[in-house]
MMTF fields as JSON, N, C-alpha, C and O atoms, coordinates in Angstrom:
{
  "mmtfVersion": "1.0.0",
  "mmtfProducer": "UNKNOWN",
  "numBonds": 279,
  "numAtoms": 280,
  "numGroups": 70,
  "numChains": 1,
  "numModels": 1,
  "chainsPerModel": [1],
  "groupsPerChain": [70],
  "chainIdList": ["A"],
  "bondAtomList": [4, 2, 8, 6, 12, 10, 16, 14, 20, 18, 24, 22, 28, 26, 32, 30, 36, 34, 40, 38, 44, 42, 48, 46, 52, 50, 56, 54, 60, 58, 64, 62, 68, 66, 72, 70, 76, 74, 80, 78, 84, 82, 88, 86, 92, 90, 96, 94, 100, 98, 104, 102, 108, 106, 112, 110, 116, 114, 120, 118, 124, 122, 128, 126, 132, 130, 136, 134, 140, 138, 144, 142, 148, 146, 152, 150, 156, 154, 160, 158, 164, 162, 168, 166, 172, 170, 176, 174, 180, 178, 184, 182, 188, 186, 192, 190, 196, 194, 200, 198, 204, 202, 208, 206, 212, 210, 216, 214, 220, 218, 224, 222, 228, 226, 232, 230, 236, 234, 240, 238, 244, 242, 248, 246, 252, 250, 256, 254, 260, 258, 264, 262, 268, 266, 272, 270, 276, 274],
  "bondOrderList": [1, 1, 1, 1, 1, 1, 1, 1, 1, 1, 1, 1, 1, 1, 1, 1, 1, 1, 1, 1, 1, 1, 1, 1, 1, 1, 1, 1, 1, 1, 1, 1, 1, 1, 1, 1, 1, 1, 1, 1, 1, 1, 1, 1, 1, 1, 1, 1, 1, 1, 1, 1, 1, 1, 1, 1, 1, 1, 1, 1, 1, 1, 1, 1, 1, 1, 1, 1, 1],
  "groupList": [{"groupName": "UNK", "atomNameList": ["N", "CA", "C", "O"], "elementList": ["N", "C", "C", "O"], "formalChargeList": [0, 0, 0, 0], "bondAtomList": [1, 0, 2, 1, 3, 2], "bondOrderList": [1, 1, 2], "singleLetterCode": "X", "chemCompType": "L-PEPTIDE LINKING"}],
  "groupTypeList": [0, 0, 0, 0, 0, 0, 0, 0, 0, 0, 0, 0, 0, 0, 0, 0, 0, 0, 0, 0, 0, 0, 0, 0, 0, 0, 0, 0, 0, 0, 0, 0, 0, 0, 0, 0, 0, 0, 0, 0, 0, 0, 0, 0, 0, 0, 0, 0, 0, 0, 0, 0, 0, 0, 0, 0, 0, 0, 0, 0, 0, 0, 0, 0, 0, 0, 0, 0, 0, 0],
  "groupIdList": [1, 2, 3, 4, 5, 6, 7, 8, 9, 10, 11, 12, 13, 14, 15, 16, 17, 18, 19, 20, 21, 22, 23, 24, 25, 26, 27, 28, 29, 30, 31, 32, 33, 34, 35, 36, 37, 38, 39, 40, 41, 42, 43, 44, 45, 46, 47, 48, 49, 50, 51, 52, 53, 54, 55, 56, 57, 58, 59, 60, 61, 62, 63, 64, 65, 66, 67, 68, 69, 70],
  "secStructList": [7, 7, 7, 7, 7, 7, 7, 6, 6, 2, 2, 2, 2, 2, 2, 2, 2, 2, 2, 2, 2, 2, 2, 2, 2, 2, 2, 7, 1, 7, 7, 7, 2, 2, 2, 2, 2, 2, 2, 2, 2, 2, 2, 6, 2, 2, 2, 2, 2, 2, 2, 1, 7, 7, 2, 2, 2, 2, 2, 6, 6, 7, 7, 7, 1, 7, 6, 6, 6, 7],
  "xCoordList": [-176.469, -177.167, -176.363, -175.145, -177.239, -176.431, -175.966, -176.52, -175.517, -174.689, -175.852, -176.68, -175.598, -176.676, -176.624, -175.607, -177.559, -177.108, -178.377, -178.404, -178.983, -179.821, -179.277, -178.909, -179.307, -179.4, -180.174, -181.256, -179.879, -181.246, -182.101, -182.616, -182.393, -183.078, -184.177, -185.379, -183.288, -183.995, -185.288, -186.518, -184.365, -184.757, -186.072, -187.171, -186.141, -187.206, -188.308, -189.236, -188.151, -189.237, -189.689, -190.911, -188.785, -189.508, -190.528, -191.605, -189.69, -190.951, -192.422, -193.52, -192.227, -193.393, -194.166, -195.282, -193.53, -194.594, -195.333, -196.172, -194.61, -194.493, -196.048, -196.971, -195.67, -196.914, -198.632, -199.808, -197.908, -198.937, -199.552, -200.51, -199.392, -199.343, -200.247, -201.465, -199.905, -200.437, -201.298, -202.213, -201.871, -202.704, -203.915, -205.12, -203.376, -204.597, -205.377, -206.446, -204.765, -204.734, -205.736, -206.81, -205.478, -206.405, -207.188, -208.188, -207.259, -208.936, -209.645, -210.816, -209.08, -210.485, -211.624, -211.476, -212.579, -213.558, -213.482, -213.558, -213.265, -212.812, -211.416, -211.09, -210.778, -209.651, -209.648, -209.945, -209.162, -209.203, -207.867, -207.029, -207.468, -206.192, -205.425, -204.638, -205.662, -204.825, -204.625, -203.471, -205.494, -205.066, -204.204, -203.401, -204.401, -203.218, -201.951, -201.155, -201.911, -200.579, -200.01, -198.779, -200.527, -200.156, -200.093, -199.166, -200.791, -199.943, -198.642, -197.73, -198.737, -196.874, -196.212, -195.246, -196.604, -195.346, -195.348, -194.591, -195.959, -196.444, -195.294, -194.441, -195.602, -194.805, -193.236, -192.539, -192.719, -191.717, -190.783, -189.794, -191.767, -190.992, -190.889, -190.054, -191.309, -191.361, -190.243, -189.879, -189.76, -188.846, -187.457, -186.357, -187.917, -186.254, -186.136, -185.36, -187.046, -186.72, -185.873, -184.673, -186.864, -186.534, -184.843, -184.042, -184.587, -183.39, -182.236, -181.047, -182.701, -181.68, -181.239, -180.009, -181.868, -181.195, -182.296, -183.47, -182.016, -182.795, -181.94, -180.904, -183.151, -182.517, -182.544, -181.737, -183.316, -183.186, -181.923, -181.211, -181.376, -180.689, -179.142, -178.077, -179.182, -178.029, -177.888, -176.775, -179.307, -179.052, -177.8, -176.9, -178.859, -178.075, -176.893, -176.602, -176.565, -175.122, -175.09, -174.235, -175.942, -176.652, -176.287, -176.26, -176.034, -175.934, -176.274, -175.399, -176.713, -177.892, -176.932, -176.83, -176.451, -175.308, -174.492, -173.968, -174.322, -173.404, -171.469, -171.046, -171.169, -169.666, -169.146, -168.511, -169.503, -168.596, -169.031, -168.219, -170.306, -171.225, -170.272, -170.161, -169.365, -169.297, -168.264, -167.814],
  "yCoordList": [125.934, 124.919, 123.625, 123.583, 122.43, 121.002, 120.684, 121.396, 120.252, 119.324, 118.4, 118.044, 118.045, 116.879, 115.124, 114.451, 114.701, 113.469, 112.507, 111.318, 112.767, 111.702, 111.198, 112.042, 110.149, 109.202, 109.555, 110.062, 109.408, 109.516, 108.564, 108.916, 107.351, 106.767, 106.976, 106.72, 107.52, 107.842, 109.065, 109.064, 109.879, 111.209, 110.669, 110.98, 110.212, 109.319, 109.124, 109.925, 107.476, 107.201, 108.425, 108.528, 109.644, 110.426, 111.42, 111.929, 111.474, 112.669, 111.87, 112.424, 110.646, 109.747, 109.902, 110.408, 109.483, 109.112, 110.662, 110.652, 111.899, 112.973, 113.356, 113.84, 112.703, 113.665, 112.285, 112.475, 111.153, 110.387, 110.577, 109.812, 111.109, 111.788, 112.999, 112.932, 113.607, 115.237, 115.033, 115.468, 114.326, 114.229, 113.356, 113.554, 112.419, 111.859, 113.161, 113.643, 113.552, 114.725, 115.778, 116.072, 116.237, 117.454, 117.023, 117.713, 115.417, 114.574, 114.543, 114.207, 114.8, 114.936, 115.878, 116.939, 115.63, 116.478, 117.867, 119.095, 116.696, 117.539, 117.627, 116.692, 118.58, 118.469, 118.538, 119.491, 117.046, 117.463, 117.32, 117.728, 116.88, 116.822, 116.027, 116.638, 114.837, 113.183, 113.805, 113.91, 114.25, 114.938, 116.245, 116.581, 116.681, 118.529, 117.369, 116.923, 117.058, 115.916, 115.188, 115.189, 114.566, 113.639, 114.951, 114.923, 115.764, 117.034, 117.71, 117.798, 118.193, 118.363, 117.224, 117.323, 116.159, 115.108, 114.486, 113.521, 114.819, 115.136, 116.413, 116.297, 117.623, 118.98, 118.499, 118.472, 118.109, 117.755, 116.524, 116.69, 115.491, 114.787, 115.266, 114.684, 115.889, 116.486, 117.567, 118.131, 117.836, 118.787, 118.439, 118.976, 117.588, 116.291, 116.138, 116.79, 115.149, 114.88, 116.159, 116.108, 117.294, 118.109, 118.641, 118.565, 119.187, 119.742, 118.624, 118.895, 117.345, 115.927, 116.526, 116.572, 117.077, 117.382, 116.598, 116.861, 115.622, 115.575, 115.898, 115.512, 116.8, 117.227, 116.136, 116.096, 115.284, 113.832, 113.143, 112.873, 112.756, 111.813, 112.95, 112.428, 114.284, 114.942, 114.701, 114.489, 114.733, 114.665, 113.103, 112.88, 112.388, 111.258, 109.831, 108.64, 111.686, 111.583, 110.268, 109.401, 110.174, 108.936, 110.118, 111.325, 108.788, 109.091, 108.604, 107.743, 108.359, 107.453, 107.782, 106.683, 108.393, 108.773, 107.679, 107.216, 107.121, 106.15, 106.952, 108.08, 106.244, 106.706, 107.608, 108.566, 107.249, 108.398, 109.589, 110.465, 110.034, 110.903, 112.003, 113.155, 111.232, 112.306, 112.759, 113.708],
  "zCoordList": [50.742, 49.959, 50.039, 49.868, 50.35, 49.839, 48.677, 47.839, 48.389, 47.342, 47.282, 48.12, 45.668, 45.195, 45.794, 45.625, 46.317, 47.335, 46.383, 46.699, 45.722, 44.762, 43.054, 42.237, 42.838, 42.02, 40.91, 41.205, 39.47, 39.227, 38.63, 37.569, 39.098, 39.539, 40.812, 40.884, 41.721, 43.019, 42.341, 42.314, 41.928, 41.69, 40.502, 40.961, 39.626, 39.095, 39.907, 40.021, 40.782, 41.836, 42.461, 42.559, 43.033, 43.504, 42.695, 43.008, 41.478, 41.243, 40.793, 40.845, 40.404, 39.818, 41.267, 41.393, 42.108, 43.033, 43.966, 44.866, 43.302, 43.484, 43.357, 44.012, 41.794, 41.202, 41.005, 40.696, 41.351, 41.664, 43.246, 43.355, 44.126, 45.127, 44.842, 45.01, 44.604, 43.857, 43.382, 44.081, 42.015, 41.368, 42.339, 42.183, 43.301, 43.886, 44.8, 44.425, 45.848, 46.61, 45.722, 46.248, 44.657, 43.707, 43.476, 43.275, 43.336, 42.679, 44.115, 44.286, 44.755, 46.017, 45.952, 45.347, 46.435, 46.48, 47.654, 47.601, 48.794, 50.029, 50.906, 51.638, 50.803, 51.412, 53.346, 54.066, 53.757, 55.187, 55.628, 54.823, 56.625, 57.514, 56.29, 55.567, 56.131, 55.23, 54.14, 53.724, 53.572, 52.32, 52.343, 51.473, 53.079, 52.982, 53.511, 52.685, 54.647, 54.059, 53.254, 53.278, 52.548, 51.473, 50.341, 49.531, 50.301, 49.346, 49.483, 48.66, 50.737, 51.561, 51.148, 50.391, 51.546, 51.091, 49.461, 49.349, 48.383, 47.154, 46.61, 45.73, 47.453, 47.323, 47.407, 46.393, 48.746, 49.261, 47.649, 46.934, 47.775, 46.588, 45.328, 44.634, 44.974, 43.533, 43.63, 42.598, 44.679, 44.477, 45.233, 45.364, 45.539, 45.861, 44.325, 43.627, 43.861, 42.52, 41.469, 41.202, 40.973, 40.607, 40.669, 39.738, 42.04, 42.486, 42.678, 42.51, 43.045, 43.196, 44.373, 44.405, 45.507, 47.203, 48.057, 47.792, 49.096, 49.466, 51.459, 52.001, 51.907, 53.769, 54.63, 55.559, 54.467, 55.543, 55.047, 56.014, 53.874, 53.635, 53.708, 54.038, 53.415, 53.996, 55.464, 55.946, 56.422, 57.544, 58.377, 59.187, 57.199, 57.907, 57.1, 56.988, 56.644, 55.344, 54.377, 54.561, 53.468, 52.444, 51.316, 51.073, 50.839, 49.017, 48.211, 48.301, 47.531, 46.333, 45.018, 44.474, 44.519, 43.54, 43.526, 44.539, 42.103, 41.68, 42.248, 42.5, 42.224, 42.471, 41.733, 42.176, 39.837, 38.988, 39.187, 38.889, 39.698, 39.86, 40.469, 40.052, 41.915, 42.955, 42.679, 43.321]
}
């Protein structure tokens, strides 16, 4: 498992836009391709937020964490 690499601020914007994401996605009538994506990436932020890990920004060793944090 990673170590926590989000802010929480970051971790904020993400889950807001997580679940503003999510909630548009379920108000559809019909789910096609755009939408089952924008739910994965809905899924995906809400649980960056949640856990404060995110795998892209480990990948490319980022830290969003204030200093006293680490």
């Amino acid at each position: 498992m990673i170590d926590r690499n989000l802010g929480n601020a970051e971790r904020l914007i993400r889950l807001l836009l997580g679940l503003t994401f999510g909630y548009w996605t379920l108000s559809q009538p019909h789910l096609n391709v755009t939408e089952w994506f924008v739910g994965l990436v809905a899924m995906m932020l809400i649980l960056n937020g949640v856990f404060s890990r995110c795998y892209l920004w480990y990948v490319l060793d980022l830290d969003s964490r204030p200093k006293c944090e680490i």
